[in-house]
C-alpha positions, 0 to 999 in steps of 0.5 A: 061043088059045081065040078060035082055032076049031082050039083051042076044042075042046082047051080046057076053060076059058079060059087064066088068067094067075095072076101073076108068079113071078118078076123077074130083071134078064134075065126075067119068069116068069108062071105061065098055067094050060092046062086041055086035053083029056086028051094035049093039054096039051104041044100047047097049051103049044108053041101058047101060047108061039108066040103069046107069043113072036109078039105080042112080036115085033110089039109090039116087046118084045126076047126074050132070046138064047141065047149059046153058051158053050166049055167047054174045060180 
């Protein structure tokens, strides 16, 4: 995102991944710290996860679906 020219501007430091928070048999949870702009952090945040969820699916990596459920009595 910060090799981006429309994002440096926004950013006050590079993103940094801090780690992982969490495994499950169905996710990974990283934790990635955003320093922006004052106003700007949910703007980056959408940025950051649309470049995520990209380069996942050119590299192949399956994303999780979301299933409807019916909640009926």
């Amino acid at each position: 995102m910060l090799f981006r020219s429309d994002w440096a501007p926004q950013l006050l430091s590079p993103p940094q991944l801090r780690g992982v928070k969490r495994v499950t048999p169905v996710m990974v949870e990283l934790s990635i710290l955003v320093l922006t702009r004052t106003g700007r952090q949910w703007a980056a945040e959408r940025a950051l996860l649309e470049r995520l969820v990209s380069r996942m699916e050119r590299e192949g990596l399956p994303l999780a679906v979301a299933q409807a459920t019916s909640g009926g009595a």
